[in-house]
N, C-alpha and C positions, 0 to 999 in steps of 0.2 A: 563715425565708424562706417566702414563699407559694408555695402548690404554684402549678404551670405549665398553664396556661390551653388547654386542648383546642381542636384546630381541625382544619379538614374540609380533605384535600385532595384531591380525585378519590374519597370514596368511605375515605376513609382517614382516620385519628384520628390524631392525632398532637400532641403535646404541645409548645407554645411557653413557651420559658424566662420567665420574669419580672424584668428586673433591678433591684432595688431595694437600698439602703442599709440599715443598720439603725439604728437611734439606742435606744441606749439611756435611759429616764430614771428618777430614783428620788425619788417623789413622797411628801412628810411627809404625806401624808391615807391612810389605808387603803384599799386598793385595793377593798372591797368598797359604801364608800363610795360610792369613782369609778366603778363599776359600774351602779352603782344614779341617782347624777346622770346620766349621759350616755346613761342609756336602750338600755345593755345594749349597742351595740356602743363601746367605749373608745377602738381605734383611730381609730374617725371623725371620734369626738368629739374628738379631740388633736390630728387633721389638722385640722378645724373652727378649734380654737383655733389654732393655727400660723399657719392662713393669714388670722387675722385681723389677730393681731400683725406680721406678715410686709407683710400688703397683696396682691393679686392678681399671679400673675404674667403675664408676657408673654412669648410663644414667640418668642424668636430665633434662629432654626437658625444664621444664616451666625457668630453668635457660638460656638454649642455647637461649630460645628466648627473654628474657629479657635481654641479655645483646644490650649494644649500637651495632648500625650499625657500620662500617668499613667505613673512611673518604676516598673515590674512590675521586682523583685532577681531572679526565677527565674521561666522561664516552664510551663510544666505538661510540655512536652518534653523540657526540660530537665532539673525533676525526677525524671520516669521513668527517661531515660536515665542519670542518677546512681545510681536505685536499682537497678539490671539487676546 
């Protein structure tokens, strides 16, 4: 997870979360290899390739919000109060 990206409010620091996914993948070339092609940062370079294969995308919020929620089994309240 990447750490959470500082921001100023009145004078104050404070840290905003980052919410991203993770993907894992496991690549037949040596990683020191792909280190060395993608000029040192790898992540970029794999987002780079993604979004070529992929195509550009387009922001459509009224879609992001109408799709269904995410079926969460236990909520973090939940599990507290289980473990009390």
């Amino acid at each position: 997870m990447e750490i959470s990206q500082p921001v100023d409010f009145a004078g104050k620091l404070c840290y905003k979360p980052c919410v991203q996914e993770t993907i894992t993948i496991r690549p037949t070339i040596p990683k020191a290899e792909l280190m060395k092609k993608s000029g040192g940062n790898l992540n970029k370079w794999i987002n780079g390739l993604i979004e070529q294969a992929v195509g550009p995308r387009s922001l459509d919020w009224d879609a992001h919000f109408k799709r269904p929620r995410r079926k969460v089994r236990f909520s973090a309240d939940e599990l507290r109060k289980a473990s009390r």
